[in-house]
C-alpha positions in Angstrom: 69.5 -198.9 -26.6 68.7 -201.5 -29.7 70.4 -203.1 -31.9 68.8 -200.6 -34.5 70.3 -197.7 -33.1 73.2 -197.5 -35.7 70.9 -197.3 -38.2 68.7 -195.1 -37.0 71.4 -192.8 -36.2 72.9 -193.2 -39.9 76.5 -194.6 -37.0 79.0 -197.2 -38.4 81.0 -199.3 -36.1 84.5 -198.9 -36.4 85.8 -201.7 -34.3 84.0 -205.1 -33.0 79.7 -205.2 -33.2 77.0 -203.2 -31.9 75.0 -205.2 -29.0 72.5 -207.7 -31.1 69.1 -209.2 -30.5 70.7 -212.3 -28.8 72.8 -210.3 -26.9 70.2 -207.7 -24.9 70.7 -209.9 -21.6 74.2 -210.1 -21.9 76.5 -207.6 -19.9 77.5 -205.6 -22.9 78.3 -202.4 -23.7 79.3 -200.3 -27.1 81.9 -197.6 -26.6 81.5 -193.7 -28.1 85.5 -193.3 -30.1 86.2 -190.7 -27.0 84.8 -192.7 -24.2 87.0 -195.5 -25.4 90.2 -193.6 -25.9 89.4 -191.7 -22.1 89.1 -195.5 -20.7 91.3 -197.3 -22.7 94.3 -195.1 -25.0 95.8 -196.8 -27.2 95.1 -200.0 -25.6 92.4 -202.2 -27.7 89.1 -201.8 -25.4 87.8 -204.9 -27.1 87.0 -207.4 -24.7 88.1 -205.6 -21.8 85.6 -205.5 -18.8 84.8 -201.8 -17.1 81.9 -200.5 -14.5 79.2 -198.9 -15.1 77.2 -198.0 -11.3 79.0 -200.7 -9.5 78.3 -203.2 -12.7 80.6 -205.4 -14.4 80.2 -204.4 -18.5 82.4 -205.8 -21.1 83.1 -204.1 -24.1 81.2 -205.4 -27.7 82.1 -202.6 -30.1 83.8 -198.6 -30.0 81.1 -196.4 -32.7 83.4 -194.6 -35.2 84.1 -191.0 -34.4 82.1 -188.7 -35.5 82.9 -186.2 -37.6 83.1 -182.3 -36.3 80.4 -179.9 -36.7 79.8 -176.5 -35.9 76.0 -177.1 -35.1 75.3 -180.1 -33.4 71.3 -180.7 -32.5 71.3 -183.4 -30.2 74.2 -185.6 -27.4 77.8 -186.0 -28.4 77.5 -189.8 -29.2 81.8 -189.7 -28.7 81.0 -189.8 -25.4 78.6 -192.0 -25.3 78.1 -195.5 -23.4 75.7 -198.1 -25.0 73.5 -200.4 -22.9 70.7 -202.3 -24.1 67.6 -201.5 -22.3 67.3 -204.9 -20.0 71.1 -203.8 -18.7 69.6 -200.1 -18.7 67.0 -201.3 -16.5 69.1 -203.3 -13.7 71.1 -200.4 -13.6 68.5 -198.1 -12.5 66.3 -200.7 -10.3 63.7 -201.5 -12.5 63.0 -198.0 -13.9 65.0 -197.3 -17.0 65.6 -193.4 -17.7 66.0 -192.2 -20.8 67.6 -188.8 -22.4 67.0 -189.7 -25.6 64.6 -191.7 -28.0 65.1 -191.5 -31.8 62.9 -193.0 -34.3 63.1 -193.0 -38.1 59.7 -193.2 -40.4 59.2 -195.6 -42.9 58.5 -192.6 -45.6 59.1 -188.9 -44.5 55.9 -187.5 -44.8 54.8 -190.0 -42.0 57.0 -187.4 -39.7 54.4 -185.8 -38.2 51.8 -188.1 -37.3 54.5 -190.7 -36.1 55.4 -187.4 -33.5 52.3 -186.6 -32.8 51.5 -190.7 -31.5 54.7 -190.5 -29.8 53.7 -187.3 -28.0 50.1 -189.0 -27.2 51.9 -192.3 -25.9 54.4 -190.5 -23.7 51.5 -188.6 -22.1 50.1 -191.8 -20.7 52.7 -193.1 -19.6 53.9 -189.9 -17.6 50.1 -189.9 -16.0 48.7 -186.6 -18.1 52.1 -185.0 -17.3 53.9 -183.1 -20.6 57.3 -183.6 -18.8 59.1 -184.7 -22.2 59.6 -183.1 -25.5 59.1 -184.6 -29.3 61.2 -182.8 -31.9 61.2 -183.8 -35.2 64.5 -183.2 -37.4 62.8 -179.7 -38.8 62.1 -178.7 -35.2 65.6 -179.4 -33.7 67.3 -178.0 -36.9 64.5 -174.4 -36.2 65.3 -174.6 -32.4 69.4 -174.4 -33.9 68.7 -172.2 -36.5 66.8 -170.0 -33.2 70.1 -170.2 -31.1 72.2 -169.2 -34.0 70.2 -165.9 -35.0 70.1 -165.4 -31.3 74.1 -165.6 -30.6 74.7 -163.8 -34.2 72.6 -160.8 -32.8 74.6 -161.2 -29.1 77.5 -160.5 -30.8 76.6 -157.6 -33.1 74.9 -155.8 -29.9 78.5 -156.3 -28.3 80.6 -155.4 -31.0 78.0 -152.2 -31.7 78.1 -151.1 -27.7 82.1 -151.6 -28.4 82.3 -149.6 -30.9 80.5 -146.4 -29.0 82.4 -147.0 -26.4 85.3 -146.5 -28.2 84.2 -143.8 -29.7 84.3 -144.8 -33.2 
């Protein structure tokens, strides 16, 4: 990650910092509220050194929890275990992998053009290969919207085949 990621992600920090520019060589990591409370309790994680692959980490910061939602588009940052990208990259030999990549616009209607140059940049650097996918906020929020109308009608086919079965 970067130190921008809070930002970008609209994330506070509830305890300690988030990893800084000075700090992306250092052996850092920034908890998600329920990684730290499944590593640590009650205790304060703060300070405290844990592994990630084999790799001594201690710990900066723990992100405040997020609040609960009933449509989630996009990973459960809870859970979550920041690196910065140099520690991402001797973790994996070299080749960092990434799930995720957010980016924010300087102005909103820049949305689409700033997608479609990360689209064009991703396809060189996966040789040709359309491997990845760029969603913007409306796509991920139509691709929820999708799933929603999708589980809605599910459940009204179920509830109707019920019904005739009972013989209502």
């Amino acid at each position: 990650t970067s130190p921008d990621l809070p930002a970008v992600l609209s994330k506070e920090v509830d305890s300690g910092a988030f990893i800084a520019n000075t700090e992306l060589d250092k052996p850092f990591v920034v908890l998600g509220a329920s990684a730290a409370n499944a590593l640590f309790g009650d205790d304060a994680p703060l300070g405290s050194t844990i592994q990630v692959r084999g790799q001594d980490f201690i710990v900066l910061g723990v992100m405040q929890a997020e609040k609960m939602s009933n449509v989630r588009v996009g990973p459960a940052f809870d859970d979550a275990v920041f690196v910065s990208i140099p520690s991402l990259k001797s973790l994996h030999a070299g080749e960092p992998r990434f799930q995720f990549i957010y980016a924010v616009t300087d102005q909103a209607n820049h949305t689409a053009e700033v997608a479609q140059r990360m689209k064009t940049t991703l396809r060189h650097n996966h040789g040709g290969e359309n491997d990845f996918s760029v969603l913007t906020r409306r796509d991920a929020i139509a691709v929820s919207d999708q799933q929603t109308k999708f589980i809605t009608t599910a459940a009204i086919l179920i509830m109707s085949i019920s019904l005739v079965v009972a013989g209502v």
